[in-house]
N, C-alpha and C positions, 0 to 999 in steps of 0.2 A: 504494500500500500504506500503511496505517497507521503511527503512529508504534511501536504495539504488535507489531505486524506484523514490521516492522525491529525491531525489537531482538528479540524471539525469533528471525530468523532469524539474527542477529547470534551470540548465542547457540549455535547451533546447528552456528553456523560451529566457532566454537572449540572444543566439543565435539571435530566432526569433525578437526580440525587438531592437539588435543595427543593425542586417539587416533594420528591417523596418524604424526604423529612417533616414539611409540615403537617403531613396527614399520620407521622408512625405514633403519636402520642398516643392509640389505644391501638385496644390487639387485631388483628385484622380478621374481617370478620367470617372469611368463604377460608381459615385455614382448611379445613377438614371436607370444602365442597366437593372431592373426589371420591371423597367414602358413599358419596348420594347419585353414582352413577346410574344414570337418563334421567334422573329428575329436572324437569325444565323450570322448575319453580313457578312463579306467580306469572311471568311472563315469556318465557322461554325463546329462542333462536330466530323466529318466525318476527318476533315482538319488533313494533318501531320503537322500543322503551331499551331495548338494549345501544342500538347504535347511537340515537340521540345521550343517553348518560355515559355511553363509551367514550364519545367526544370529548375533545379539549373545552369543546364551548362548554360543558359544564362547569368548569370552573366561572366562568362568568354568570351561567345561573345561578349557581351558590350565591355569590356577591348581590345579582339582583333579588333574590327571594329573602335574604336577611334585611334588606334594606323594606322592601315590602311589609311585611312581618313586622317592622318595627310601627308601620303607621297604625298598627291597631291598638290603642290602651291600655285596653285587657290584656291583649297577648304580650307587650312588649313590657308593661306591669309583672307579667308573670316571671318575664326573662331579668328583669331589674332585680327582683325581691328575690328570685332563687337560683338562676344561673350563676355561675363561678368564671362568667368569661372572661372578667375584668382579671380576673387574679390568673388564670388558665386558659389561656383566647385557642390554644393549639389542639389542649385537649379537647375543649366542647368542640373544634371546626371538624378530630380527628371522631370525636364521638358522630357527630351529624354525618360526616363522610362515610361511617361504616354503616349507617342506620342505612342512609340511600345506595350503598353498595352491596347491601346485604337483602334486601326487599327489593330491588331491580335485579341483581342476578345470581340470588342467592338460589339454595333447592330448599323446599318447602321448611325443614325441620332450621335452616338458619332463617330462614324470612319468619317463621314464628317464634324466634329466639330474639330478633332483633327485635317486634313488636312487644313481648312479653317485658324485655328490656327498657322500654321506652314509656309502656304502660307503667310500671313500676319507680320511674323515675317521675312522671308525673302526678302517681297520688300523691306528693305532698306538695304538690304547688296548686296553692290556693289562697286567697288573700281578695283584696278590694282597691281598686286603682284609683288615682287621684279623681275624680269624677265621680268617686262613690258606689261606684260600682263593682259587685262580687265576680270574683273570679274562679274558674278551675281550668288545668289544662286540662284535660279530659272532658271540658261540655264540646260536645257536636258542634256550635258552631266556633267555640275557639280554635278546636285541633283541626274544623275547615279553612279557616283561614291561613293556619300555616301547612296544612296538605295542598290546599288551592293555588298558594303563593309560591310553591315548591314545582308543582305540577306548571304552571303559567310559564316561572322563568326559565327552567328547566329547556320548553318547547321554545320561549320567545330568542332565548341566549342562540340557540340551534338555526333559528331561521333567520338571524340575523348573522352568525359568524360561523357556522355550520357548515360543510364542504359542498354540501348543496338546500335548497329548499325543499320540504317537504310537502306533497301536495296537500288538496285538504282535505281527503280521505286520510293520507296516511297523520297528520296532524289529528283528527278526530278518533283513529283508534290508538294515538300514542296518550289522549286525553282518558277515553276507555280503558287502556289497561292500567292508568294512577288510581282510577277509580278503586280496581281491586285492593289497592295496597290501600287507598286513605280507608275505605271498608274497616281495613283489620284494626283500625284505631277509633269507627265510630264516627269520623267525620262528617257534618251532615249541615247543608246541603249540599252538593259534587256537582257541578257540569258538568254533561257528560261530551260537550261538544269544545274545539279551539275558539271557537269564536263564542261561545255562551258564556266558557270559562272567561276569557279577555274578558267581556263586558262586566261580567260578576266584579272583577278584581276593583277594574277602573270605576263602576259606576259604586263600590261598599258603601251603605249609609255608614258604616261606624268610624270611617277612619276620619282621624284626626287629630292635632298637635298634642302633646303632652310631655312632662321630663321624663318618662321614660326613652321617649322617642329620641329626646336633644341628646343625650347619654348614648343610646346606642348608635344612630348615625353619626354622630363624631368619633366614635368607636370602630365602626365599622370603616369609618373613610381614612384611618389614620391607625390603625392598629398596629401590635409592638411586635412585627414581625424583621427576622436579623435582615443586614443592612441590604445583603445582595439579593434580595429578593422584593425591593419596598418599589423598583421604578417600576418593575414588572406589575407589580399588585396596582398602580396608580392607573397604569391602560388598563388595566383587566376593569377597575371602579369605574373609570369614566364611560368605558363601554356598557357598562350593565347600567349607570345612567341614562345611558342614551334609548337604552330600550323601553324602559320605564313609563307609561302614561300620566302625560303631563300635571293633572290635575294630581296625582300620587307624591309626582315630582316637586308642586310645592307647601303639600304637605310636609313634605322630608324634608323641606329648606334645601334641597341636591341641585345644581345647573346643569342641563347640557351644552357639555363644550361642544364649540363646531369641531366637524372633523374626529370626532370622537369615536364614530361608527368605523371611518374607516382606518384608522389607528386599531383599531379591536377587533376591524377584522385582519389586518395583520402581526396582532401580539398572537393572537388565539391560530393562527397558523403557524407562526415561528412556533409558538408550543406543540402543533398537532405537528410539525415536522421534527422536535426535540424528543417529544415524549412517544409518539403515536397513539394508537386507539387505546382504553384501559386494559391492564391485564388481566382483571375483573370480569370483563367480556373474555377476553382470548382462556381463559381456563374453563368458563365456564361451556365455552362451548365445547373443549375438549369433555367435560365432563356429560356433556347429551350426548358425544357421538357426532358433531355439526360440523360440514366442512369449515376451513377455517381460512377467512379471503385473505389473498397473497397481498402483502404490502400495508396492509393497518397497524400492526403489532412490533411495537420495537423492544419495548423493555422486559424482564426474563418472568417467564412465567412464574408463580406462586406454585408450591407443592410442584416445582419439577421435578423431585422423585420419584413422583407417579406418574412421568408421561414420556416415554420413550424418545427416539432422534427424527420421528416422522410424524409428532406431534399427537400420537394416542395414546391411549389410559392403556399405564400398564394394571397386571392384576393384584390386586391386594397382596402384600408378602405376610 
C-alpha cells in the first residue's frame, strides 16, 4: 500500500476510534446476539429501520431528537430532576445509544431486555414541573413524545443527509415499524404515517419555554465532550438545526445557520466514508442468515469469534 494509502487509513482509524469511544460508557448491548441465530427481532433484514439507524445520519438524529425532547416541560422536567447527564453526558448518550441499538437490531430476548431496562429506570421519575404540572415517565403520552421525537428525527436526519431519499412508502413503513418498538413502552398516541408523525411533532399543543429546557439546550449545544471531537459535534448540531421545524426552532431559542444543510451533508458523509454503515446492522444480519451488501461495512464486526472468513455464523463451541 502506498505511503498515501496508510495515512488515510490511518486516519480513518481514528475517526473510527474517538467515534466509538463516546458510545463505550455502557456494555454493548447485541454482545450475545449470535446465541439468537435467525431471530430477526422487532424489525429484521427486510426493515427500512435497519439501514436508516445503520447510517451515519443517525448521529445527527440523536442530536435532533434530544433537542426536540427538550421543548416538552414535563419531559425535559423529568430529565432535569432525574437524569445524571450533567455529571455523566457519555454515559446517558452511551445508555440511549444501546437502548436504540438494541430495539432496532436486536433479536427479541435483547429488545425485551432493553425495554425491561428502560421501564425500570423510569419508575422513579416522577415529580411536577414548573407549570405545576404532574409528571411520570411512563404516562403514554410522555414516553410519546420522546418515542415520536426519536422516530421523526431518526427518518428526518436520513432524508436530509442520508445516501439517498426515501420514498414515501418506504418513509411510512420505517414510521410502522417505530410503532412496534414505542408499543413495548406504552407510548400512546403513535402516527403511524411520515407525514402524520411530522405534523404531530410541529403542530404539539404542549411545547413550550421552561428552565428545564434553557438547561438542557445549552447543554446539548455545548457539551463537555474531549477537544478533538467538539468541531465535528458543532456540524453535526447545526445540521440537526437545520432540520428542525421552525416554530420548535424558536421555542429552543436554536438559529439556523445558512449553509448549514449543506455542511451536514458533508460532515455526515466524511463520517459515512470514516466509519461506514453500523456494525450493529452488519452482525446482525450475519446473525439471520442475510446477505451482506458489499461496500457498507468498515469497522470489525462484534462477536467475530463467531463468524468465520466468508462472513457466516460459525457453530456454537
Amino acid at each position: 500500500m502506498s505511503r498515501l494509502g496508510n495515512l488515510i487509513d490511518r486516519y480513518r482509524d481514528r475517526v473510527v476510534g474517538s467515534t466509538t469511544d463516546l458510545f463505550a460508557h455502557a456494555p454493548y448491548p447485541l454482545a450475545g446476539t449470535l446465541s439468537y441465530e435467525g431471530d430477526p427481532g422487532l424489525c429484521g433484514p427486510d426493515s427500512v429501520t435497519w439501514p436508516v439507524i445503520g447510517d451515519a445520519a443517525a448521529f445527527v438524529g440523536g442530536i435532533r431528537a434530544l433537542l426536540i425532547q427538550a421543548a416538552h416541560p414535563e419531559v425535559v422536567a423529568g430529565i432535569s430532576d432525574h437524569s445524571r447527564y450533567r455529571w455523566d453526558p457519555l454515559g446517558r448518550l452511551s445508555r440511549t445509544s444501546a437502548y436504540v441499538t438494541a430495539t432496532s437490531f436486536g433479536a427479541m430476548p435483547e429488545v425485551e431486555a432493553a425495554v425491561a431496562l428502560v421501564r425500570r429506570a423510569h419508575r422513579p421519575v416522577r415529580g411536577q414541573s414548573h407549570r405545576g404540572r404532574r409528571y411520570s415517565a411512563g404516562a403514554p403520552a410522555l414516553a410519546a413524545w420522546v418515542h415520536n421525537a426519536l422516530t421523526d428525527s431518526f427518518l428526518q436526519a436520513y432524508q436530509a443527509y442520508g445516501p439517498r431519499r426515501l420514498s414515501a412508502d418506504e418513509a411510512d413503513r420505517f414510521v410502522g415499524e417505530q410503532t412496534a418498538i414505542g408499543a413495548l413502552l406504552a407510548a400512546d398516541p403513535m402516527p403511524t404515517t411520515a407525514a402524520g408523525l411530522a405534523q404531530w411533532i410541529a403542530d404539539h399543543a404542549e411545547i413550550t419555554r421552561s428552565p428545564g429546557l434553557v438547561d438542557a439546550v445549552g447543554f446539548i449545544r455545548k457539551p463537555p465532550l474531549p477537544w478533538h471531537v467538539r468541531f465535528a459535534y458543532r456540524l453535526l448540531f447545526a445540521a440537526a438545526v437545520a432540520t428542525i421545524p421552525a416554530r420548535i426552532r424558536r421555542t429552543l431559542g436554536v438559529r439556523k445557520i445558512p449553509g448549514a444543510a449543506t455542511v451536514g451533508r458533508m460532515a455526515v458523509g466524511a463520517l459515512r466514508w470514516a466509519l461506514g454503515s453500523s456494525p450493529s446492522w452488519h452482525v446482525s444480519l450475519v446473525r439471520v442468515g442475510a446477505p451482506v451488501p458489499s461496500g457498507l461495512f468498515r469497522q470489525p464486526l462484534p462477536n467475530s469469534e463467531r463468524i468465520d472468513r466468508t462472513g457466516a455464523l460459525r457453530a456454537a463451541s
